[in-house]
N, C-alpha and C positions, 0 to 999 in steps of 0.2 A: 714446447721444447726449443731448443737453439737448433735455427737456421744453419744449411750446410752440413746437416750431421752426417747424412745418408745419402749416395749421392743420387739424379735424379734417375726414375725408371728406365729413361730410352738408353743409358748409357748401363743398363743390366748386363747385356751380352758381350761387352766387353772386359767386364771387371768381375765377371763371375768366378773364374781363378782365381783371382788374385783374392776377392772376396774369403774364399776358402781357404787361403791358405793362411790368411791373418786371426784365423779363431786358434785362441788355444785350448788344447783340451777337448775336441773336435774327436767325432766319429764318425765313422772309419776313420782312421787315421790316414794321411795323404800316402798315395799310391808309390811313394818309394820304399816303403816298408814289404811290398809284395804278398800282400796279408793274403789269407786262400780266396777269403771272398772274390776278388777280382778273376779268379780262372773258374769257377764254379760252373756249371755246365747250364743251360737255359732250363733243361727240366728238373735239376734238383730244387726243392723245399727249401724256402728261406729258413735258416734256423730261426730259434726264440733270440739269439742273439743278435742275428742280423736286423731283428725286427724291433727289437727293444732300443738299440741304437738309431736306428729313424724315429723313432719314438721320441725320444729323446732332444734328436736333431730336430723335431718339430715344434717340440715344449719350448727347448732353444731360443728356437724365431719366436715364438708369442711372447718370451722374457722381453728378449731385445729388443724386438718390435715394441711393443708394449700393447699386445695384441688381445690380451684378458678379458676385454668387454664384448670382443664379437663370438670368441672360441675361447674357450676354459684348458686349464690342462690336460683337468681329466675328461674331455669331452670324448662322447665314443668314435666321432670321426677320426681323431688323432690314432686307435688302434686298427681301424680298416684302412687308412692311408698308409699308415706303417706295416701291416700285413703286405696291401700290395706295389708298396716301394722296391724291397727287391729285385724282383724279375722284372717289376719296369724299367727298373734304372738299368739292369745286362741291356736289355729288349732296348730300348732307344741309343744307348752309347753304340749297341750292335751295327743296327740301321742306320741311325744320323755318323756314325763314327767318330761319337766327339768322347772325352775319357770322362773316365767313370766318375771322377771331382766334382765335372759339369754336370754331369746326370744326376748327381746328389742334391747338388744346387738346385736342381729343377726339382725335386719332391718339395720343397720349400714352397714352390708356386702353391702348391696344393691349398697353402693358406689361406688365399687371395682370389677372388673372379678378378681372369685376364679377357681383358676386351681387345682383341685386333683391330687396328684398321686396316683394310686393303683398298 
């Protein structure tokens, strides 16, 4: 494919916003809308909704990505990542403090083995 498409990984944590906010047609839709999801209490039940929507936002990335040969659409991890997307994403934006956008961002990893360096 054409060089420079994507920019590189080490500059993810900076451009994750911005990332987000450049899809259209995106779900959740961006956190000025005040949609209920965002105040939903840590022990309530993801709806089917909330979860069809990660769902989706995961298909997404393997479009984009061009990601079909390692994970399928209909692969069954796509519905257990999407199950427990919800309450990770309250549960980390909680803790780390960063907003809900970012935390949506991060179920994306989910695609991918991340290797740190420390």
């Amino acid at each position: 494919g054409p060089t420079g498409q994507y920019p590189p990984q080490h500059q993810y944590n900076q451009q994750a916003y911005q990332y987000n906010q450049q899809q259209p047609g995106q779900y959740p839709p961006p956190q000025q809308s005040g949609g209920p999801q965002y105040g939903a209490p840590p022990s309530q039940q993801a709806s089917s909704h909330d979860v069809g929507g990660y769902k989706k936002l995961l298909q997404d990335v393997i479009q984009e990505k061009r990601l079909q040969n390692m994970i399928s659409l209909n692969d069954p991890r796509l519905d257990r990542y999407a199950s427990l997307a919800p309450q990770k994403v309250e549960q980390l934006s909680r803790q780390w403090g960063i907003p809900m956008e970012v935390g949506r961002d991060l179920v994306k990893l989910a695609l991918f083995d991340i290797i740190l360096y420390i």
